[in-house]
C-alpha positions as CSV (number, residue, x, y, z in Angstrom):
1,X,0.0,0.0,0.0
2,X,1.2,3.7,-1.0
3,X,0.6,5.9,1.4
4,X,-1.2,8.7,-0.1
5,X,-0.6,11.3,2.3
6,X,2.9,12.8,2.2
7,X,3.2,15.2,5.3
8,X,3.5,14.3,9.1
9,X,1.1,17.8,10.5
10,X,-2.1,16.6,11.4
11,X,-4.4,14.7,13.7
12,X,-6.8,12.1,12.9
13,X,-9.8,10.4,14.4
14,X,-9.8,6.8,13.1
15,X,-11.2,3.6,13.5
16,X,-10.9,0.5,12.6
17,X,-13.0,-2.6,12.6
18,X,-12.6,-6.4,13.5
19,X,-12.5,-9.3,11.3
20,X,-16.2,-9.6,9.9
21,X,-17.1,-7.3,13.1
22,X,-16.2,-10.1,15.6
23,X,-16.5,-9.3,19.1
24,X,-13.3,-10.3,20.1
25,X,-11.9,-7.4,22.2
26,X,-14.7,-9.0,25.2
27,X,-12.1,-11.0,25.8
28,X,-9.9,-9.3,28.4
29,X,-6.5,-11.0,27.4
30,X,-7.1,-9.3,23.8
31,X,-8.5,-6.4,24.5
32,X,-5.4,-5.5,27.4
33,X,-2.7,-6.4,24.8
34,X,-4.3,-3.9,22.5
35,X,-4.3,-1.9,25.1
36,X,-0.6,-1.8,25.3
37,X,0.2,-1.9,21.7
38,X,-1.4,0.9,21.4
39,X,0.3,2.8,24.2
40,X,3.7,0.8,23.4
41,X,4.0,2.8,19.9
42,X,3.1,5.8,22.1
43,X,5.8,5.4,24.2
44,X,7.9,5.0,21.3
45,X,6.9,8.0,20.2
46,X,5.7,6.9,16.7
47,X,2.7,9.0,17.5
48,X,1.2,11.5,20.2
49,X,-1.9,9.6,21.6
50,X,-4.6,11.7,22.9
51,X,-7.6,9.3,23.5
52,X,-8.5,5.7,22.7
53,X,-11.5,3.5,23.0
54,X,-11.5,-0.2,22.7
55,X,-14.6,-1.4,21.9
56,X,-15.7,-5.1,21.8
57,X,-15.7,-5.0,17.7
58,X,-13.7,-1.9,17.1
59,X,-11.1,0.3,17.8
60,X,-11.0,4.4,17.7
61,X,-8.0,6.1,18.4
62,X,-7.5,9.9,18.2
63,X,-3.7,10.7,17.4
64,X,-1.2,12.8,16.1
65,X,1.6,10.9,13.6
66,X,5.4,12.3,14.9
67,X,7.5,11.4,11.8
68,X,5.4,8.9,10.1
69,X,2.3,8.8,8.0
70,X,-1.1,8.1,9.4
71,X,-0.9,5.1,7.0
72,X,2.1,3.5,9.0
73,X,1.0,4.3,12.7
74,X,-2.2,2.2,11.7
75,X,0.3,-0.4,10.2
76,X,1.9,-0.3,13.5
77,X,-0.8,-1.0,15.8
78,X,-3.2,-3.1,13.8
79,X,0.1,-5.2,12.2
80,X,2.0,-4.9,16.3
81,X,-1.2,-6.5,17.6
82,X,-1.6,-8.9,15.4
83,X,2.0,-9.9,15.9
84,X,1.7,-9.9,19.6
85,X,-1.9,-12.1,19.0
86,X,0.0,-14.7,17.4
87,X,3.0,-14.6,20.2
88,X,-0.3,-16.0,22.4
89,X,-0.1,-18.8,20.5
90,X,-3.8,-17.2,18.2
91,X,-1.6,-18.0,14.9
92,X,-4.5,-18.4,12.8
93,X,-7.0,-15.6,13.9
94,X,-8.4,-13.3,12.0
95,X,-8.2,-10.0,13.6
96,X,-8.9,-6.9,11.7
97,X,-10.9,-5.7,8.4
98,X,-8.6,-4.4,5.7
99,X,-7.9,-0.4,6.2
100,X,-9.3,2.1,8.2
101,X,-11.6,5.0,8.6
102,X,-10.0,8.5,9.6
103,X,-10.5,12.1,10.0
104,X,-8.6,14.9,10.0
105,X,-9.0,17.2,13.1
106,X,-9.7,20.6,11.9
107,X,-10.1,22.5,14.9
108,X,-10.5,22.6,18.7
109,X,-14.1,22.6,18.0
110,X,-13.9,19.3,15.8
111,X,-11.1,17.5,18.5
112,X,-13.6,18.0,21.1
113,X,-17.2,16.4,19.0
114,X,-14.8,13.8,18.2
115,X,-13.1,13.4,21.4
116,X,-16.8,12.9,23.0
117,X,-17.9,10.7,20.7
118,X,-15.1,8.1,20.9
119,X,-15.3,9.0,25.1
120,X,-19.0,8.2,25.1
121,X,-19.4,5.2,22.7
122,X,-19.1,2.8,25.5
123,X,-22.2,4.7,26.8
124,X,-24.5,4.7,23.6
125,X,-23.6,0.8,23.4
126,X,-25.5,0.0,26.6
127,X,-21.8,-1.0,27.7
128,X,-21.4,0.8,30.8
129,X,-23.4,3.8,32.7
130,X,-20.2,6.3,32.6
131,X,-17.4,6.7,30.4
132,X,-15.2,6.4,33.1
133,X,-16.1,3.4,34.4
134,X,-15.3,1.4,30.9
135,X,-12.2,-0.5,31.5
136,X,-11.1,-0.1,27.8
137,X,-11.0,3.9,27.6
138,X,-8.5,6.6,28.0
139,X,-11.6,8.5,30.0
140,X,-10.8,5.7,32.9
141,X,-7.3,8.4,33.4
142,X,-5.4,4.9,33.9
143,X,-2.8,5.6,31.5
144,X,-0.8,8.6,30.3
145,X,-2.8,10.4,27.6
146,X,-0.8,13.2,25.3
147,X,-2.8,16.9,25.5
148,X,-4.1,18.3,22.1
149,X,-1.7,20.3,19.8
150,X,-1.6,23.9,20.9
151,X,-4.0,24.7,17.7
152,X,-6.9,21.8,18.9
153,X,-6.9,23.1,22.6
154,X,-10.8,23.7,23.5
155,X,-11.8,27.2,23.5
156,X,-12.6,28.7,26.7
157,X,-16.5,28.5,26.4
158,X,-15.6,24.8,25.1
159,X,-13.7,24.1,28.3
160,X,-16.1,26.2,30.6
161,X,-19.0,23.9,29.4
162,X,-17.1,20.7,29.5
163,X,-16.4,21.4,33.2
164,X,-19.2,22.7,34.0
């Protein structure tokens, strides 16, 4: 695959589904070692990671590539966890559907409609009563999240209403 963007400078909401929409992330051994590819690439600093949701079908993810395209930070976590799924001994799974879905963050406007929908889709799936009390969310505050690039920080009225 060519990636077809050629620049670094943005920040994306993406997604990206399971193998025929299999549920496998209720399984708490997959969906923890997502978990941590996801934050290991972080840590690596392959991207800034601002918020996550695993979901027991799908993933969303909303980052910021440092040096690499979007393109290859998706073929880092999807192709890492597949890797790591097959370390488990899970050689012939089928994990994920081909690609992924993304958006480009426009403003701090957009960061935060899309920050509250990935926060809150636990929620809307009858999965739990409170985003923080999803196990497989960023809004648990159980990990290190990276803060929004200086041009997607909430306005003040944004952040006034968000806190209430």
């Amino acid at each position: 695959m060519i990636p077809h963007r050629v620049h670094n400078f943005g920040t994306y909401f993406v997604g990206s589904q399971t193998w025929e929409r299999r549920k496998l992330f209720k399984n708490e051994e997959l969906a923890e070692l997502l978990v941590r590819t996801i934050l290991k690439y972080r840590d690596q600093a392959k991207y800034l990671l601002h918020d996550f949701v695993v979901m027991p079908d799908h993933l969303h993810v909303i980052l910021t590539p440092d040096g690499i395209t979007l393109e290859r930070a998706m073929q880092l976590i999807k192709g890492g966890y597949s890797h790591a799924v097959g370390e488990t001994g899970r050689k012939s799974l089928m994990i994920w559907q081909k690609g992924f879905t993304d958006h480009r963050i426009r403003d701090a406007e957009d960061y935060e409609r899309h920050r509250l929908y990935l926060l809150m889709n636990p929620v809307r799936a009858g999965l739990s009563d409170s985003e923080q009390d999803y196990r497989w969310s960023s809004a648990r505050r159980e990990w290190r999240m990276d803060e929004a690039p200086q041009r997607l920080k909430p306005s003040e009225s944004l952040a006034e209403a968000r806190h209430g």
